[in-house]
RODO-2510 file (C-alpha; in nm, 4 decimals, decimal comma):
residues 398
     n   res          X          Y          Z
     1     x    -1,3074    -4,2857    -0,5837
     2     x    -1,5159    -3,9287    -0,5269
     3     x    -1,5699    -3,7563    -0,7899
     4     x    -1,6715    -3,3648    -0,7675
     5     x    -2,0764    -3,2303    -0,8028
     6     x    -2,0676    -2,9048    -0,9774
     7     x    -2,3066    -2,6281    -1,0215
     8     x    -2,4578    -2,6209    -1,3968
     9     x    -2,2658    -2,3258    -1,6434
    10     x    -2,4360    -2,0196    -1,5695
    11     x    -2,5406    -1,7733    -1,8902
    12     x    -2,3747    -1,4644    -1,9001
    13     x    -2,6739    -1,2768    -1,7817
    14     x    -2,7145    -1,4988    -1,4257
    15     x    -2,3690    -1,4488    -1,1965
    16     x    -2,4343    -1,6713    -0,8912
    17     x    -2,7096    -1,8378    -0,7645
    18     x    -2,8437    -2,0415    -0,4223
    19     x    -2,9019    -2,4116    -0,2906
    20     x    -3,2653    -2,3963    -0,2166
    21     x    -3,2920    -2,7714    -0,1943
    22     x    -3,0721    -3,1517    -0,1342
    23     x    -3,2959    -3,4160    -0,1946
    24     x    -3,0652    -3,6628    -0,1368
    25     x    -2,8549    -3,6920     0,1952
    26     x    -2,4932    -3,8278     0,2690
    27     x    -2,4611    -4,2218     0,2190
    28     x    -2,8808    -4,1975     0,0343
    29     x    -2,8845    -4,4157    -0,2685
    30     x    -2,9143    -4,2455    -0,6117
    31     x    -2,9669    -4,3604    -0,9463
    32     x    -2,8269    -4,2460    -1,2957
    33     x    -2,9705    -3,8900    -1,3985
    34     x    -3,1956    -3,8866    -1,0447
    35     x    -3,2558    -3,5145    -0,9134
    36     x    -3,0102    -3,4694    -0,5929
    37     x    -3,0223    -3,0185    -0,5864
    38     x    -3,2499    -2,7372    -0,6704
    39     x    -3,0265    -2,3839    -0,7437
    40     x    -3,2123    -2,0909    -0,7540
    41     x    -3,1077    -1,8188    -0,9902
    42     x    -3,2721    -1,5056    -1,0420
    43     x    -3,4923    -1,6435    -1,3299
    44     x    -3,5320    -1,9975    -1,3550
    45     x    -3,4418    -2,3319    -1,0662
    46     x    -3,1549    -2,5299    -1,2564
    47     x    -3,2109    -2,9026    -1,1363
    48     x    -2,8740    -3,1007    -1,0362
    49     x    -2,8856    -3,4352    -1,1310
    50     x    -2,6534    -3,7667    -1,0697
    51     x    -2,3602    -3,8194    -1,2719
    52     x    -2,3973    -4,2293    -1,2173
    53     x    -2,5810    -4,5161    -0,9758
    54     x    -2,4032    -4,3863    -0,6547
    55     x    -2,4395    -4,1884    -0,3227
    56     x    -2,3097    -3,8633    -0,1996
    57     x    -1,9728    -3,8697    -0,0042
    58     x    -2,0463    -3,5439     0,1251
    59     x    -2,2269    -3,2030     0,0975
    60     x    -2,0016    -2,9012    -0,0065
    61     x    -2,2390    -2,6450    -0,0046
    62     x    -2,5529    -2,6467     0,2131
    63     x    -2,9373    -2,5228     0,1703
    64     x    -2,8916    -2,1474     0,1566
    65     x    -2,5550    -2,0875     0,0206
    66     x    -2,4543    -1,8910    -0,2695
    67     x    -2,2752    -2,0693    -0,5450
    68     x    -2,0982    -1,9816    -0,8806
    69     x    -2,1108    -2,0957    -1,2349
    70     x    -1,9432    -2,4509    -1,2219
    71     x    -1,8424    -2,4270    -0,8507
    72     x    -1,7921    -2,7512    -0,6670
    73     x    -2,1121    -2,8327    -0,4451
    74     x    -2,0596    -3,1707    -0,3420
    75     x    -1,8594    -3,4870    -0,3457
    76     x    -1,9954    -3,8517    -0,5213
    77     x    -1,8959    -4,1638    -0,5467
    78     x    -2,0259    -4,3946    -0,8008
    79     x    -2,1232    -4,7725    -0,7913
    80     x    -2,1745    -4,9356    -0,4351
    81     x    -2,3822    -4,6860    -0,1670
    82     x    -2,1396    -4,5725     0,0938
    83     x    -2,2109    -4,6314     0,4461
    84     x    -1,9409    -4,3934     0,5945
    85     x    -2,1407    -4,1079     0,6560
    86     x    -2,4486    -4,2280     0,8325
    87     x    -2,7213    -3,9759     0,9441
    88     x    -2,5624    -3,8355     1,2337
    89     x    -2,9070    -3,8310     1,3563
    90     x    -2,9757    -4,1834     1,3358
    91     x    -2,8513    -4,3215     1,6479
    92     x    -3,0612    -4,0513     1,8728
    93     x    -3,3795    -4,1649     1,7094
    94     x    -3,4174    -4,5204     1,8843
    95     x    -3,4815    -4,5041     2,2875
    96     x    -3,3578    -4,8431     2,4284
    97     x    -3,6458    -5,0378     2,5103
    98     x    -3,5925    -5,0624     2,9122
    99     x    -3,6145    -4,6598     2,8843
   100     x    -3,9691    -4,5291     2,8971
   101     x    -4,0679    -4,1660     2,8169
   102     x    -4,3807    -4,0178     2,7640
   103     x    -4,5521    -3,9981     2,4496
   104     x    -4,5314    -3,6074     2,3870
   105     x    -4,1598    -3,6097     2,4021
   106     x    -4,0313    -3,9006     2,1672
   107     x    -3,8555    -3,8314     1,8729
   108     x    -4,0523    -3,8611     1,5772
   109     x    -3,8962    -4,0160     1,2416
   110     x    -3,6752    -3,8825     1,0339
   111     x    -3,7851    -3,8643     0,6224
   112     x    -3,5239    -3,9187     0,4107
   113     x    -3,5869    -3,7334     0,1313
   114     x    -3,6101    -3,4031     0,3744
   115     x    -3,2859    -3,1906     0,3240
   116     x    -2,9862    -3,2285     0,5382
   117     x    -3,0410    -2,8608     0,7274
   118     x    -3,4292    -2,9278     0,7869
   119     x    -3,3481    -3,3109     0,9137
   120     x    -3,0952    -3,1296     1,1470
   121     x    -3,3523    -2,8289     1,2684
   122     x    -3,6323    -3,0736     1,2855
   123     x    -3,4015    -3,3182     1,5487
   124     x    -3,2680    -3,0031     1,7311
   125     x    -3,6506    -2,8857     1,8003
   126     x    -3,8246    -3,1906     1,8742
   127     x    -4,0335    -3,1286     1,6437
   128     x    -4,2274    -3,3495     1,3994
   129     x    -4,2357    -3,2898     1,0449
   130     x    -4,6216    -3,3736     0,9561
   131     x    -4,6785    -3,0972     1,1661
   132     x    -4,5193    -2,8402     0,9864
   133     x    -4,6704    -2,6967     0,7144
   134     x    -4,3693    -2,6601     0,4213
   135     x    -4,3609    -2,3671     0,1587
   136     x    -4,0459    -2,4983    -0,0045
   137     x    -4,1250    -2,6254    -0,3718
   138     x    -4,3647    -2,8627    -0,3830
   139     x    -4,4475    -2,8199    -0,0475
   140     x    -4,1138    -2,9073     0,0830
   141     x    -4,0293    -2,8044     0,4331
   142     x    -3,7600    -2,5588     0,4806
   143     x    -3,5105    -2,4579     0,7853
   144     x    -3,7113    -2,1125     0,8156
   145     x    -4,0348    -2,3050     0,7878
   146     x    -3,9221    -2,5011     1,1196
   147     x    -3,7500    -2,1789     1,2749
   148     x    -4,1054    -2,0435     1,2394
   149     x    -4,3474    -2,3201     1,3400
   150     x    -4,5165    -2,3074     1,6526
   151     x    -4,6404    -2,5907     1,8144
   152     x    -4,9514    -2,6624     1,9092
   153     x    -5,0557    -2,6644     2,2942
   154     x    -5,0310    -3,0375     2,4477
   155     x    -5,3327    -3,1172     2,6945
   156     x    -5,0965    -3,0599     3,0062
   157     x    -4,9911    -2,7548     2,8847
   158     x    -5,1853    -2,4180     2,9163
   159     x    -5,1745    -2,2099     2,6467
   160     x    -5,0287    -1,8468     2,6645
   161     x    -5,2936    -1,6065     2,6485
   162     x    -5,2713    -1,3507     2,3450
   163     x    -5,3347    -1,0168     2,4047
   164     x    -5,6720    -0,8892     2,1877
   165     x    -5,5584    -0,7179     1,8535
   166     x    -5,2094    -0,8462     1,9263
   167     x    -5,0909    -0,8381     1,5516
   168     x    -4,8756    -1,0713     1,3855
   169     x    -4,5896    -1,0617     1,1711
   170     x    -4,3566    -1,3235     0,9752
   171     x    -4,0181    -1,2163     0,7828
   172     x    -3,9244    -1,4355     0,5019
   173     x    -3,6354    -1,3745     0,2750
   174     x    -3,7370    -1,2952    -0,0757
   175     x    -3,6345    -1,5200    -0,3800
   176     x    -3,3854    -1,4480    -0,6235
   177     x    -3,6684    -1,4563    -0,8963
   178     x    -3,9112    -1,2410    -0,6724
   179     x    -3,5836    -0,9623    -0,6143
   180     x    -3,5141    -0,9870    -0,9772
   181     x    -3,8725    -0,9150    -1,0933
   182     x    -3,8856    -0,6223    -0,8186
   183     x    -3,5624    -0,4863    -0,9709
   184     x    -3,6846    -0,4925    -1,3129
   185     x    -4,0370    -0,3410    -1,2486
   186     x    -3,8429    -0,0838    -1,0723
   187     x    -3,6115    -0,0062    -1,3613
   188     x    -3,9214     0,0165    -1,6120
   189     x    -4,0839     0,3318    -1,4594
   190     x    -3,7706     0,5118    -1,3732
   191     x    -3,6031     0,4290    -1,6881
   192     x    -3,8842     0,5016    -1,9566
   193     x    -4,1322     0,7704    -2,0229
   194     x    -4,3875     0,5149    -2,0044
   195     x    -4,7977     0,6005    -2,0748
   196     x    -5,0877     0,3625    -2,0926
   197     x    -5,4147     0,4076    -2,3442
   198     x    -5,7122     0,2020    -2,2982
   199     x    -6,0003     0,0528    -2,5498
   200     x    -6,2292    -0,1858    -2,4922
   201     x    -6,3370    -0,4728    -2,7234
   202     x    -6,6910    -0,6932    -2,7660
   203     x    -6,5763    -1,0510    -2,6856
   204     x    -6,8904    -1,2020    -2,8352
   205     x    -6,7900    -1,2987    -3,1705
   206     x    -6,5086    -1,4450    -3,0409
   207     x    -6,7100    -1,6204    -2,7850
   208     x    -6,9392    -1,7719    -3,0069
   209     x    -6,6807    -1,8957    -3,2088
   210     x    -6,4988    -2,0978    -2,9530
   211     x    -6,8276    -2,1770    -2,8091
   212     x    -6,9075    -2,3541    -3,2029
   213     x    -6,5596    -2,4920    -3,2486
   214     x    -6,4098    -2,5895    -2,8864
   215     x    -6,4904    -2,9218    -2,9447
   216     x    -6,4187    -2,9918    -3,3013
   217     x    -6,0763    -2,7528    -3,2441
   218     x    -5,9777    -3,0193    -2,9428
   219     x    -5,9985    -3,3223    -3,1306
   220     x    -5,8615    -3,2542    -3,4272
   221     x    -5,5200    -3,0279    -3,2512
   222     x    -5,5672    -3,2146    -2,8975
   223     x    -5,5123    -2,8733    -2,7714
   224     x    -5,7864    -2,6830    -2,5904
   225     x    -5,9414    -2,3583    -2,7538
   226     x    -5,8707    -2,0487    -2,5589
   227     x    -5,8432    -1,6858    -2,5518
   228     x    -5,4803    -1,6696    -2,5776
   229     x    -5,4364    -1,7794    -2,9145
   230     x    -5,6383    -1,5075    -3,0659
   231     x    -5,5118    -1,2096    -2,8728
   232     x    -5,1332    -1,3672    -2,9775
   233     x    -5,2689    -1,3847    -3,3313
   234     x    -5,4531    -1,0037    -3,3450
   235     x    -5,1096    -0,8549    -3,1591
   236     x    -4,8779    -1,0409    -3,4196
   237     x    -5,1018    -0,8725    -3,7229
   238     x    -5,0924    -0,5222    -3,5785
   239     x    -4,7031    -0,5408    -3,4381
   240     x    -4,6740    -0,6081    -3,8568
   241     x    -4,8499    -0,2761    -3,9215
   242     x    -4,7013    -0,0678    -3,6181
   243     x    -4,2960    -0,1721    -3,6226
   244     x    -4,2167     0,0880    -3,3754
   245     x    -4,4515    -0,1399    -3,1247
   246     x    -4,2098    -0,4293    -3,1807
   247     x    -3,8973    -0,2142    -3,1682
   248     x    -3,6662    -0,1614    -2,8902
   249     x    -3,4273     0,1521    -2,7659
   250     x    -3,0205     0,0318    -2,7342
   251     x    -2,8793     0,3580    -2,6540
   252     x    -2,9061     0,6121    -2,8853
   253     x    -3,0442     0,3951    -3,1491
   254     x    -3,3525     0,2058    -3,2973
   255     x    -3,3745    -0,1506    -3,3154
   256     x    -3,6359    -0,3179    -3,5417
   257     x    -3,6972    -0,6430    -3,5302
   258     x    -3,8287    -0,8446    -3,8130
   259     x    -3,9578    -1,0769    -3,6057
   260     x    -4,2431    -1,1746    -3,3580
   261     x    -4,1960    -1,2831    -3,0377
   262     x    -4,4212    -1,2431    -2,7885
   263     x    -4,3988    -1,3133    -2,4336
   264     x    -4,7111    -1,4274    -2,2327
   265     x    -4,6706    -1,3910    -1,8271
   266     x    -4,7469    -1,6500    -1,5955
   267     x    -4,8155    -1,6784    -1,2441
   268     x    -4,6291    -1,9387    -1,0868
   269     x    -4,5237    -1,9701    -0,7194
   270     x    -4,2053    -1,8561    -0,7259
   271     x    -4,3343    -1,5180    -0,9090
   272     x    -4,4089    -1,3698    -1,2102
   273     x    -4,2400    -1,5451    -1,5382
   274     x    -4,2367    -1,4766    -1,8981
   275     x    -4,1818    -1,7661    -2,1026
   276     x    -4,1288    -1,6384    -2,5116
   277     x    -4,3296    -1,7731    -2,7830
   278     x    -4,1217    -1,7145    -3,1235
   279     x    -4,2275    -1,6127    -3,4490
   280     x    -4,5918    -1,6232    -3,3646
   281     x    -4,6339    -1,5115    -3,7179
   282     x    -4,5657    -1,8976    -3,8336
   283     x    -4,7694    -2,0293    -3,5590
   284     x    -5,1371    -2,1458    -3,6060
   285     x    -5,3593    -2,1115    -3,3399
   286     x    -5,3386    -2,4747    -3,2070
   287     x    -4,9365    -2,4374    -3,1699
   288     x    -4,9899    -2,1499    -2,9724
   289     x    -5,2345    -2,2520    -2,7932
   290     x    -5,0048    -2,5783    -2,7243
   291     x    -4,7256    -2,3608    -2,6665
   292     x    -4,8953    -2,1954    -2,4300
   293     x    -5,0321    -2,4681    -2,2119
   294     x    -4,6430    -2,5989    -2,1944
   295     x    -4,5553    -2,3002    -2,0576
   296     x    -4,7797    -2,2955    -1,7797
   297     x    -4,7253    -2,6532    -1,6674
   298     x    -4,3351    -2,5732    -1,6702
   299     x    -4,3946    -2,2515    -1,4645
   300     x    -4,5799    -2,4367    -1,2216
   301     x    -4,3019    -2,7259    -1,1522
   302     x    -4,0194    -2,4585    -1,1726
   303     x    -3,8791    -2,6444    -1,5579
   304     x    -3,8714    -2,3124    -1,7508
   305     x    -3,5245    -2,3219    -1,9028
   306     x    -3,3428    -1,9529    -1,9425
   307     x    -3,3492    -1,9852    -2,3205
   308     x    -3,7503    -2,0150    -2,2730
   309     x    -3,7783    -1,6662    -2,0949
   310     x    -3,4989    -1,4952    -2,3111
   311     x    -3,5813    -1,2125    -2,5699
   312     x    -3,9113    -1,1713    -2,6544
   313     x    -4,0203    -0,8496    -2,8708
   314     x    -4,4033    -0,7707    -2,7027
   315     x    -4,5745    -0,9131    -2,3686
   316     x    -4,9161    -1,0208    -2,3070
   317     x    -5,0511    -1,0097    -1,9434
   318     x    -5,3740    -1,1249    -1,8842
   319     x    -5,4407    -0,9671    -1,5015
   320     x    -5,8542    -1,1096    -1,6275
   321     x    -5,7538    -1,4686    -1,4697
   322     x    -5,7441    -1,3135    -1,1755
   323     x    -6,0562    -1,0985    -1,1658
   324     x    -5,8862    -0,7924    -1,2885
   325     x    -6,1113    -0,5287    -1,4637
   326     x    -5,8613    -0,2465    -1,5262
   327     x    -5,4959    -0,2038    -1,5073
   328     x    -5,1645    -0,0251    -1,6652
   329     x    -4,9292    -0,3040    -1,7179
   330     x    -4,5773    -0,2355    -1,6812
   331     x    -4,3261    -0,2939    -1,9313
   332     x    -4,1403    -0,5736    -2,0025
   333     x    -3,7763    -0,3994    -2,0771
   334     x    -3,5749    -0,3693    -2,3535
   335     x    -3,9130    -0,4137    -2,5142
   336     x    -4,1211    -0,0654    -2,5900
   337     x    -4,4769    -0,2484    -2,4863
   338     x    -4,6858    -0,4408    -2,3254
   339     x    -5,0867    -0,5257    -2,3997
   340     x    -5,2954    -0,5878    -2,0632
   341     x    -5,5641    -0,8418    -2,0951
   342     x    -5,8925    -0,8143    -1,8787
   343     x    -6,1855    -1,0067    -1,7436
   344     x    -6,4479    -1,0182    -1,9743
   345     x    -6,7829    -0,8458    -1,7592
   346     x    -7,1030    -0,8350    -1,9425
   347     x    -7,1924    -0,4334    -1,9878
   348     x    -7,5162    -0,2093    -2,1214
   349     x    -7,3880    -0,1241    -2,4627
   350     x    -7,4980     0,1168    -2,7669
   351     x    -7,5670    -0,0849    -3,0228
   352     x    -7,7466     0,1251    -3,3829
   353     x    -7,9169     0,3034    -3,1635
   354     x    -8,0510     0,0137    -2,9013
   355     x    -7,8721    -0,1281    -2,5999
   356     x    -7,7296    -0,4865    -2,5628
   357     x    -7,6099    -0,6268    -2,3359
   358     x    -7,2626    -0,7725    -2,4235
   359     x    -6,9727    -0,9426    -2,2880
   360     x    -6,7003    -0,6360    -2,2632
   361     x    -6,3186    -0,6386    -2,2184
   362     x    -6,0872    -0,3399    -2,1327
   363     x    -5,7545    -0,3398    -2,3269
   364     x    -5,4658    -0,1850    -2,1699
   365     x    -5,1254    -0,0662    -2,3937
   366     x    -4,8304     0,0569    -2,1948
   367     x    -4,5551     0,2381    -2,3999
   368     x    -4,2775     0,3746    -2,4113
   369     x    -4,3477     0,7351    -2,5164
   370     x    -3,9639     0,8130    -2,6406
   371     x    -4,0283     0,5197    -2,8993
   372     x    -4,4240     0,5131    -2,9619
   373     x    -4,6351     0,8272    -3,0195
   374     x    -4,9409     0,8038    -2,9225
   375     x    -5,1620     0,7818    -3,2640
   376     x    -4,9068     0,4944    -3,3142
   377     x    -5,0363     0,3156    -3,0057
   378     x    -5,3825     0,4296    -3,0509
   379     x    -5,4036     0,2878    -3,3787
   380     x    -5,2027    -0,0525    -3,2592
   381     x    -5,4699    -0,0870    -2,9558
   382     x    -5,8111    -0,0255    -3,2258
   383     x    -5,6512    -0,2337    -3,4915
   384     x    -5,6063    -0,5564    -3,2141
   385     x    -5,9885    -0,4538    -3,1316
   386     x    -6,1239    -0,4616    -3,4721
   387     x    -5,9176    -0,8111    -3,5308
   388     x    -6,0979    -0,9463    -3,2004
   389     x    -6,4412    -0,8393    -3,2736
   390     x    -6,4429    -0,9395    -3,6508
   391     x    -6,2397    -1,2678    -3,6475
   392     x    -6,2940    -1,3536    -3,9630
   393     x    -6,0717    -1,0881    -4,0645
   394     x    -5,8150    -1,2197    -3,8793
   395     x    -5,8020    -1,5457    -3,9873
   396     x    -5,8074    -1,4826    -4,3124
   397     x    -5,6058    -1,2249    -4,3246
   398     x    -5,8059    -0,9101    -4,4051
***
């Protein structure tokens, strides 16, 4: 007997959200807890996974559709695989043997773990599938990447000539996260009176540190020695001696949290994510360190959970990865802040009276000026640059 595939419970804060991929077809075996669907929501890709040892009777709701919290998406039958819905496909993909046709126009193979819509485009077109290149999660092919694929020129085919400077152009839809992100960014610098005051701080001591204690740091805590954890460690400190920095506006009124919990944003494929570290003020360095690295390796498969990117007093973005020199970081709303990390670029510097040469970083703070005057953020931004440059004082807590 079928039984009915729903769509995961939806938080309050996420109303609907899309198929982006079936990786199981009608009649495919599946085991126990196996991955069948991908949804996309705004903010994270809930994973759909099989109730029992079974197969799908049938497919509800296809690649591309919009679906609600707990909506029926497909049909499943547990214990024996059904054979009732065969791959409509299947018979069209076997030329009888006394039938010759030439090599350039046979039908190529169908994968089975390619979703039901791209099987169907990819049969339609002629098209083989190891010659499209997929941009689909883990390099999936989707129906637009076949829509958009252009075959290459066979050797008794000319190829159309292309017009010097002709320009090119490809229209993709955007993502729910990538639309969500836009929205938000949006919101922040129409919403808040929002100003940005720059220091710069002398990595060195810091570098020599980690340089001393990498090692040593990775064995004991099996968790590399980075950056991260000091800059996490130095913002924690000052948000303790700056509340308004870790306060938020809700309405007319004030919120102060007595807590610390600091976002740090991620680059992943689908966009830009901000998974929460909490109460960074009971974390050592090597859980946030560790804490960190999880983060990443989720936002790179797509397993952040909502509850992971939820809340989050302060944000750390660290544009340096990337090459970045200067910026004015945006903020993160409700939140009333946001530090911008830097690449580190060695720099003639004053030094009593002689110049050194020195590995510099430019800090960036991003407030909210209806919450955060500026000596306030001044003095937050110089007191995370005296932490970094004399670590000692940091870590034990000076």
């Amino acid at each position: 007997m079928a039984t009915e595939i729903k769509a995961p419970v939806f938080p309050e804060s996420v109303a609907d959200g899309t198929i982006a991929t079936w990786h199981k077809k009608v009649g495919e075996p599946v085991s126990r807890d196996e991955v069948i669907c991908d949804i996309e929501t705004d903010k994270v890709v809930l994973e759909v996974v099989a109730p029992a040892d079974g197969s799908l009777v049938a497919i509800v709701k296809d690649e591309g559709d919009t679906v609600l919290s707990d909506e029926v998406i497909a049909q499943f039958e547990a214990g024996a695989v059904s054979a009732a819905a065969p791959d409509a496909a299947a018979p069209a993909e076997a030329a009888p043997a006394a039938v010759s046709a030439p090599a350039a126009t046979s039908t190529q193979p169908v994968d089975q773990n390619q979703a039901p819509a791209v099987r169907k485009a990819l049969s339609e077109t002629g098209i083989n599938a190891a010659d499209v290149q997929g941009t689909g999660r883990g390099g999936r092919i989707t129906k637009e990447d076949v829509a958009n694929h252009k075959p290459a020129a066979s050797a008794s085919v000319q190829p159309l000539s292309v017009a010097v400077g002709e320009r090119i152009e490809k229209r993709v839809p955007m993502t729910r996260l990538r639309k969500r992100v836009a929205e938000r960014l949006l919101a922040a610098t129409q919403q808040t009176a929002m100003l940005t005051t720059f220091n710069e701080v002398n990595m060195k001591p810091i570098m020599e540190m980690r340089k001393q204690y990498k090692d040593a740091f990775e064995k004991r805590h099996g968790a590399r020695l980075g950056f991260m954890s000091f800059f996490v460690k130095a913002a924690t400190e000052a948000l303790k001696r700056y509340p308004a920095v870790n306060a938020s506006i809700d309405g007319d009124d004030i919120v102060y949290h007595g807590f610390y919990d600091i976002g740090v944003a991620v680059s992943s494929d689908r966009g830009l994510v901000v998974p929460i570290l909490r109460d960074t003020d009971r974390m050592n360095y090597a859980e946030v360190e560790s804490g960190i690295a999880a983060y990443a390796g989720k936002a790179r498969e797509g397993k952040l959970s909502i509850e992971e990117m939820t809340g989050g007093t302060f944000t750390i973005t660290n544009g340096g990865t990337f090459g970045s020199l200067l910026s004015t970081p945006i903020l993160n709303q409700p939140q009333t802040a946001i530090l911008g990390m830097h690449k580190i670029q060695e720099r003639p510097m004053a030094v009593n009276g002689q110049v050194e040469i020195l590995p510099m970083m430019y800090l960036a703070l991003s407030y909210d000026h209806r919450l955060i005057d500026g000596k306030e953020a001044v003095g937050f931004l110089v007191t995370i640059k005296e932490l970094l440059e004399e670590p000692a004082k940091l870590i034990l807590d000076l």
